[in-house]
C-alpha positions in Angstrom: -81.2 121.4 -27.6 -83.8 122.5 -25.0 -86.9 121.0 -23.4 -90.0 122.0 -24.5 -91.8 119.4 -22.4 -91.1 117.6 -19.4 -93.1 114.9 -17.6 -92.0 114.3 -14.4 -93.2 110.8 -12.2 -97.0 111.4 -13.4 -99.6 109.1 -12.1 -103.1 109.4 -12.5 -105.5 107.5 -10.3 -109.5 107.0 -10.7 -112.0 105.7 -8.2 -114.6 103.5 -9.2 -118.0 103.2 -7.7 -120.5 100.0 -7.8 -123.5 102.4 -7.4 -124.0 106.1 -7.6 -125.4 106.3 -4.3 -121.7 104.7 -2.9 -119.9 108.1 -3.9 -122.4 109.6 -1.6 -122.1 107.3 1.3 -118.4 107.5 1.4 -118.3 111.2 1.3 -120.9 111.4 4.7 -118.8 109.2 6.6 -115.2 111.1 5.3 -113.9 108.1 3.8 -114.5 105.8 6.9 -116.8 103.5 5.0 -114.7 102.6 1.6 -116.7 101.5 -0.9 -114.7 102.4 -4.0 -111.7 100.5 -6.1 -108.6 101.8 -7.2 -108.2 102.4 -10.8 -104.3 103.7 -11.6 -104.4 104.7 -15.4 -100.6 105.8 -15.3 -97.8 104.9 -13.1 -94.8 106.8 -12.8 -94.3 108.3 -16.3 -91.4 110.4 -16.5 -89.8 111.4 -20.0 -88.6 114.7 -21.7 -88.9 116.1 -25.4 -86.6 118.4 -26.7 -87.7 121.3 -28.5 -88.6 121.2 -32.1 -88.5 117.3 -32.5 -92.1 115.2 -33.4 -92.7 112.6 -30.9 -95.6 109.5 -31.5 -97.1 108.4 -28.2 -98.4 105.1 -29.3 -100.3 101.8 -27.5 -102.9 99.8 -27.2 -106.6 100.9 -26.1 -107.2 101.6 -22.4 -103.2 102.2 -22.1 -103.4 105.7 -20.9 -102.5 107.6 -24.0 -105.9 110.2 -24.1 -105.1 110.5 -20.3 -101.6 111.2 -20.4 -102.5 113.9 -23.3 -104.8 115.7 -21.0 -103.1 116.0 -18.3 -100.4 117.3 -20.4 -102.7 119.5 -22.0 -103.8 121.1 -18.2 -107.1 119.7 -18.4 -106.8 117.0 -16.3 -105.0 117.1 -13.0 -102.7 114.3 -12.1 -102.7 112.3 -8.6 -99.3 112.5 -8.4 -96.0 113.9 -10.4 -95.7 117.7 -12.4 -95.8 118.3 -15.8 -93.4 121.8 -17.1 -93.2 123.2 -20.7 -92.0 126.2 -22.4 -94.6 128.0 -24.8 -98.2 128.2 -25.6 -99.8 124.3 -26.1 -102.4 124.3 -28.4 -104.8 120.4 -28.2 -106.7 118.6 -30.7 -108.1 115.4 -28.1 -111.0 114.2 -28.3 -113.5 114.7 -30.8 -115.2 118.6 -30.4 -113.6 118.8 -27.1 -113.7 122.7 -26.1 -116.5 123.4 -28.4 -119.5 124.6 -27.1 -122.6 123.1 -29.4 -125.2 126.0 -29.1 -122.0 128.3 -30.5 -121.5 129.1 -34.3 -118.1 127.8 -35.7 -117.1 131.3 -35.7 -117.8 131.8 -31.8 -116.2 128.7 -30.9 -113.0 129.9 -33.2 -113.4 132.9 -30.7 -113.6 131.3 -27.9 -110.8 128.8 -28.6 -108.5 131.2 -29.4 -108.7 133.1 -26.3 -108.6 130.7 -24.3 -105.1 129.8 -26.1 -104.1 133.1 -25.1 -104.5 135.1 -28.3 -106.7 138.7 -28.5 -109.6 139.3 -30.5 -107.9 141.2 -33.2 -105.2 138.2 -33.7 -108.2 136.0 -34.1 -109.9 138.5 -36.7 -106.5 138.4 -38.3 -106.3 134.6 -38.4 -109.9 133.9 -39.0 -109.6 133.7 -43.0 -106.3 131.3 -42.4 -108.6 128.9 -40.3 -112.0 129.0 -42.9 -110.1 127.8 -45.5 -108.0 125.4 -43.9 -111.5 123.7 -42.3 -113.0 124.5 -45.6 -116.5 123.7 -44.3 -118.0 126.7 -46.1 -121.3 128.4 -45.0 -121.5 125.9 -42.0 -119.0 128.1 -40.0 -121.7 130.2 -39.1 -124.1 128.0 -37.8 -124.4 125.9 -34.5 -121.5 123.2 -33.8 -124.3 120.7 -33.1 -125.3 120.8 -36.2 -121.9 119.6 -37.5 -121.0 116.0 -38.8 -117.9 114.2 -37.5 -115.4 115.4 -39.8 -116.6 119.2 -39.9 -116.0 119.0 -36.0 -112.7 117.9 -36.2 -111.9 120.1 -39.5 -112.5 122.9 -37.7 -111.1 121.9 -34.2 -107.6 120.7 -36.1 -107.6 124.5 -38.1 -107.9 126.3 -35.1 -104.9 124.6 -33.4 -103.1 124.4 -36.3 -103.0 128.1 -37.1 -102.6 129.7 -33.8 -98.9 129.2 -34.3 -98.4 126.9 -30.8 -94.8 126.1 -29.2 -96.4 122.9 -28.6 -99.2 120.8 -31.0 -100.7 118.0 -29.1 -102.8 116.0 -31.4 -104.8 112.8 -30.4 -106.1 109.8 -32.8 -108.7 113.3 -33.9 -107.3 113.1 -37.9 -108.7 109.3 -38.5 -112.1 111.2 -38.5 -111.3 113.1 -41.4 -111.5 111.9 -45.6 -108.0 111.2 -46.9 -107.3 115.0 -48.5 -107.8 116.5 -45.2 -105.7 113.8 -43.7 -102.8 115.0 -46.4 -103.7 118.1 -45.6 -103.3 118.2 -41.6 -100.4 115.7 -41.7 -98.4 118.6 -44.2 -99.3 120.8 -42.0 -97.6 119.0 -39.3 -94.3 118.8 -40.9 -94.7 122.7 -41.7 -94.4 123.1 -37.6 -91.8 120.5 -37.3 -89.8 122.7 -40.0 -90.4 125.7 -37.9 -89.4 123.8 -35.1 -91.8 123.8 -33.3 -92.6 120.3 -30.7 -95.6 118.2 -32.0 -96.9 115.5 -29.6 -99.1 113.1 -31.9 -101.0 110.0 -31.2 -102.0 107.6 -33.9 -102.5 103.7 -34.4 -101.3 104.7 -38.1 -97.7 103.0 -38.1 -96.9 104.7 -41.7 -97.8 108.5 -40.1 -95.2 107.6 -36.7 -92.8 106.4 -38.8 -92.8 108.9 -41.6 -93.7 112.1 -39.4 -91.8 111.1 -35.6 -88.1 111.7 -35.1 -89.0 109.2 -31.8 -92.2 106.6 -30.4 -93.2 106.1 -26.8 -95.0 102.9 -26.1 -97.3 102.6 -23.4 -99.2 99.6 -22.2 -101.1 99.0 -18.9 -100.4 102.9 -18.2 -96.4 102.4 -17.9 -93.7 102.9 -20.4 -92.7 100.4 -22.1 -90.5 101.9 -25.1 -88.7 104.3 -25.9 -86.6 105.1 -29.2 -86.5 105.2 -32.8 -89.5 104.7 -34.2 -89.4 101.7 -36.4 -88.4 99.7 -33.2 -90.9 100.8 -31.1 -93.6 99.9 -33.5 -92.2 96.8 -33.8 -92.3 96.2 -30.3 -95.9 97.3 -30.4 -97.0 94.7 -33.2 -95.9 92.2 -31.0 -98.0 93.0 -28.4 -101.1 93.8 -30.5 -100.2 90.4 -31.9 -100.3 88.8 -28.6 -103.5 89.9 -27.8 -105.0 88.6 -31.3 -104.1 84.8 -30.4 -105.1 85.3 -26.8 -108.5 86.2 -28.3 -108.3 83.3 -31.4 -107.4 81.0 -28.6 -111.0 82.0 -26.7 -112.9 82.1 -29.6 -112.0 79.2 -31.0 -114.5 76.5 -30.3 -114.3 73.3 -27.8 -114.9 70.6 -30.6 -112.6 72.1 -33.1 -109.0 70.2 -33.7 -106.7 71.5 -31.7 -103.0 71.0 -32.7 -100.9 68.8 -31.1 -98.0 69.5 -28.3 -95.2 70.1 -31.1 -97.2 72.8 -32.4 -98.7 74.1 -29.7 -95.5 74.8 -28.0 -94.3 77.0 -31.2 -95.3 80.4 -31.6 -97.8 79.6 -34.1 -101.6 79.8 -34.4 -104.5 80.6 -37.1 -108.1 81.8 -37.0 -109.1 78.7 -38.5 -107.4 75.0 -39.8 -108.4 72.1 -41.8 -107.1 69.1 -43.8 -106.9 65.5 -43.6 -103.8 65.3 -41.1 -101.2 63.6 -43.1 -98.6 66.3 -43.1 -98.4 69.4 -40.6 -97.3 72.7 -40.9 -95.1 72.6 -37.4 -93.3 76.6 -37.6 -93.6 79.2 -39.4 -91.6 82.6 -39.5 -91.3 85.7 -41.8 -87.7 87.4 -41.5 -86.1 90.2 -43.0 -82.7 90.1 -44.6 -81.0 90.0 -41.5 -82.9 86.9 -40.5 -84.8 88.9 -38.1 -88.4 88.4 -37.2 -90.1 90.8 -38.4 -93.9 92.4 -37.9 -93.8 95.9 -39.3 -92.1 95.8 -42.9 -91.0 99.1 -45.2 -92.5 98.4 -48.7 -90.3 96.8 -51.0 -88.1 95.0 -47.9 -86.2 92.2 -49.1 -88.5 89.4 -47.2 -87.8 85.4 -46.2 -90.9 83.2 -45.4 -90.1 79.8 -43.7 -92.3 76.7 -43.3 -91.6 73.7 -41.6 -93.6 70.7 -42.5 -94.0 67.3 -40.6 -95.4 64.4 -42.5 -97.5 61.7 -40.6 -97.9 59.2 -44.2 -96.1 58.7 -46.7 -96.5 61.0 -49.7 -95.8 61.7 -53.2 -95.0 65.0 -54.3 -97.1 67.2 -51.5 -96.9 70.7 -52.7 -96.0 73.9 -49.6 -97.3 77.4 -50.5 -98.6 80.8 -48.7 -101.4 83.1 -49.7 -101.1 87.1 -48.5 -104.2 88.6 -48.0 -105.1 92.2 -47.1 -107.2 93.2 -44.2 -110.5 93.0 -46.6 -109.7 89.6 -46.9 -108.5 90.6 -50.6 -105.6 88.4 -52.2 -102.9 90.7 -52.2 -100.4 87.6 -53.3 -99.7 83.8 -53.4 -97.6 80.7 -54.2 -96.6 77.6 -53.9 -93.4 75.0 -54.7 -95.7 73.3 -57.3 -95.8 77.3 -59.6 -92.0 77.5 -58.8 -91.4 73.6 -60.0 -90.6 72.1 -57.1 -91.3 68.5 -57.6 -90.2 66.4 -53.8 -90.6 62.9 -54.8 -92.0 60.7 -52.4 -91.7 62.2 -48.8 -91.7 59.0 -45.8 -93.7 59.1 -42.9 -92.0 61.5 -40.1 -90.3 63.6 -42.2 -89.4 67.4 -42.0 -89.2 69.5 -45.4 -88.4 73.0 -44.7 -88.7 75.3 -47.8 -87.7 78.9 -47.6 -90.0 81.7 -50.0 -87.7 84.9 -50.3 -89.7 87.8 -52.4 -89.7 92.1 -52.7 -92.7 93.2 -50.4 -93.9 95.5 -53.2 -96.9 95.8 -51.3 -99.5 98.9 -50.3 -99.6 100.3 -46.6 -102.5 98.2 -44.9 -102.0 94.9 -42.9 -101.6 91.7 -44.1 -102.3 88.1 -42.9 -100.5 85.0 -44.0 -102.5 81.6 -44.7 -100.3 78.4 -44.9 -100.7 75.4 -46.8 -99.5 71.7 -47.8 -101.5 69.8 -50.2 -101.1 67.2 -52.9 -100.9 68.3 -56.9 -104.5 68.0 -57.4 -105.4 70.8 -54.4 -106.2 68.0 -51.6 -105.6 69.6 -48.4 -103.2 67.9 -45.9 -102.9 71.0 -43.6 -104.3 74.9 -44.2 -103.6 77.1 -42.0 -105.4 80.8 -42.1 -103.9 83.9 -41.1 -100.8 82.0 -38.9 -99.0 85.0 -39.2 -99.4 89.3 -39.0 -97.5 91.9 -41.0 -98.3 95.3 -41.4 -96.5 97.3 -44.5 -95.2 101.3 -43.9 -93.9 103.3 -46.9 -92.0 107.2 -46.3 -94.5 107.9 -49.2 -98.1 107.6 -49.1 -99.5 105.1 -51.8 -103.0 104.0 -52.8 -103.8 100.3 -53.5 -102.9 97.1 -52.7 -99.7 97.6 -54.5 -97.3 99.2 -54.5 -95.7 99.9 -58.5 -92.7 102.0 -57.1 -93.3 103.7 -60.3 -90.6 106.4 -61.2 -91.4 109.7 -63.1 -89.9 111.9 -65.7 -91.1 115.3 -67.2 -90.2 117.3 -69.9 -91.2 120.8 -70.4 -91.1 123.1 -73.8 -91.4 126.8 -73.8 -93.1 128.0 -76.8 -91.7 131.3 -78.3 -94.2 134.0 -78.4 -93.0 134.8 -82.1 -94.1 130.7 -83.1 -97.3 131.3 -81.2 -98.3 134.0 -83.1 -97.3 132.8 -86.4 -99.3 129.1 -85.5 -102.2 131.1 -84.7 -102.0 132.9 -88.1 -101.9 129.7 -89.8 -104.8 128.3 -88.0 -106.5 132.1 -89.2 -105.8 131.1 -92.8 -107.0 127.6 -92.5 -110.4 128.7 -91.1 -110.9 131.4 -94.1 -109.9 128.4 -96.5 
């Protein structure tokens, strides 16, 4: 198979300035007087893509993903490295990025276009094919400034999208748009993957890597990270968006609040918030697939195993364990506990460990989830409650609405009705009117 794209030892560095008026004093003096810092946004990224194969470029914010993308794209140069491809690259980045706002839609379509290489009679010619993909009616012929978020990016993703490019380079733009245009654009995308042509897509939508990307880059602090199938390099980046959500729980949580003690602070553990009277505690906690394998990014319907560990401090009769699965509205997508699934523990002794394993179908919708743990006693007295102590986020190949997912199956029958037993029905309705 041949490269379409190769990146070749890119860096990108950026100088920052205090004051405006520093820029100016270290350009009089030719650099003798530095008063700028360093800034490196990539380091050394070096990769090839093979022709006709999707690729996700994925990461955190600030990790040099729009960057990378642009200097790809040729319109930003790098500090050091070379970029090399074969065909004509057509770029959705930013958000009405190549638009000029005093232009109509139609001049911009123009403009675009030639700038991509095509003449003015392929544009007239493709001009009809790019209206009713942006569908944004009678607004095409007035001023781009004029235009709300999701006409801008409408029209900027039709324009790339129909100028046939070797290479599609597409950049977080489609969260703009309403959900039909999102179908729209992301069947669109498999259209030029079927042609095989290279599509280079950036998204924090794990379900749209997974179901559209043959392969996932992760980048973080400007370097590579990953690289490979997707499914594991979204894993790897849920652990790292993970990491960065207890960092910041850890910071916000407040100086007076009960902090847990060594056992459980040294397990990988933590919640936004925790209450209970302190005679048992939840000590580990860990959601697994069948495997028994950690897991953080789940397909729907994956055979799931949820294990808490429990340390009692008193001695207690029948303490009830459960979970609660919320959504990322805070809506209860599911819960349970060993009291619903009669469980009865007897009296548990002070220093004790119960570990109870939850297995369960994750017949849930694509969002994220967050798991809240609990022990208690029979009448709902809380010993320990843990919220959110652990992250999940849910993919499906299909795209499903809800916080469910039915994995309902469908049949269809379908009955031709002979002309001659049309006719003769429509007689007899005749002869039941003249009745």
């Amino acid at each position: 198979m041949s490269v379409a794209l190769r990146v070749e030892k890119v860096s990108k560095q950026y100088r920052i300035y205090e004051r405006p008026g520093d820029r100016l004093k270290e350009s009089l003096t030719r650099g003798l007087l530095r008063r700028h810092k360093e800034f490196w946004a990539l380091h050394d990224i070096d990769f090839e893509i093979a022709s006709g194969t999707t690729v996700g470029i994925i990461g955190p914010n600030g990790c040099g993903k729009s960057t990378l993308l642009q200097i790809i794209s040729g319109t930003l140069a790098p500090t050091h490295g070379d970029v090399w491809h074969e065909g004509r690259i057509a770029a959705l980045l930013e958000l009405g990025a190549g638009f000029d706002p005093e232009f109509t839609g139609v001049e911009n379509v123009f403009m675009n276009a030639s700038l991509m290489g095509l003449s003015r009679r392929e544009t007239e010619t493709l001009l009809p094919t790019i209206e009713r993909f942006a569908e944004i009616g009678e607004f095409i012929s007035q001023p781009v400034k004029t235009y709300s978020s999701g006409m801008y990016v409408r029209l900027a993703f039709a324009i790339a999208a129909s100028v046939e490019p070797d290479i599609l380079i597409i950049d977080e733009a489609l969260a703009v748009g309403d959900a039909v245009f999102q179908h729209r654009c992301l069947r669109r995308i498999k259209e030029l993957h079927e042609q095989g042509k290279t599509v280079l897509f950036v998204s924090h939508d794990a379900a749209a890597v997974r179901a559209l990307c043959s392969r996932a880059i992760l980048l973080k602090a400007g370097s590579i990270v990953a690289d490979g199938k997707p499914a594991d390099v979204l894993n790897r980046y849920q652990k790292i968006i993970m990491e960065r959500e207890k960092a910041y729980d850890a910071e916000a949580r407040p100086i007076d609040d009960k902090q847990p003690p060594d056992e459980l602070r040294s397990a990988p553990l933590s919640y936004s918030y925790r209450h209970g009277d302190g005679s048992a505690e939840i000590t580990g906690a860990q959601l697994t697939d069948s495997a028994q394998n950690g897991v953080e990014i789940v397909e729907s319907g994956e055979a799931l195993t949820l294990r808490v560990v429990v340390r009692f401090h008193q001695d207690i009769n029948d303490p009830v364990i459960g979970f609660l699965i919320r959504n990322r509205n805070g809506i209860h997508a599911y819960g349970t506990n060993t009291k619903e699934k009669q469980i009865r523990f007897g009296t548990i002794r002070r220093d004790e460990t119960i570990e109870v394993t939850f297995a369960f179908d994750c017949w849930l919708g694509i969002d994220q989830y967050s798991i809240s743990l609990a022990v208690h006693s029979r009448d709902g007295e809380a010993y320990d409650w843990l919220d959110a102590a652990l992250f999940f986020r849910v993919t499906h190949m299909t795209r499903t609405e809800g916080i469910a997912n039915l994995n309902a199956s469908v049949t269809t029958s379908h009955q031709v009705v002979q002309p001659e037993a049309l006719a003769h029905e429509s007689g007899e309705s005749l002869r039941i009117l003249r009745a």
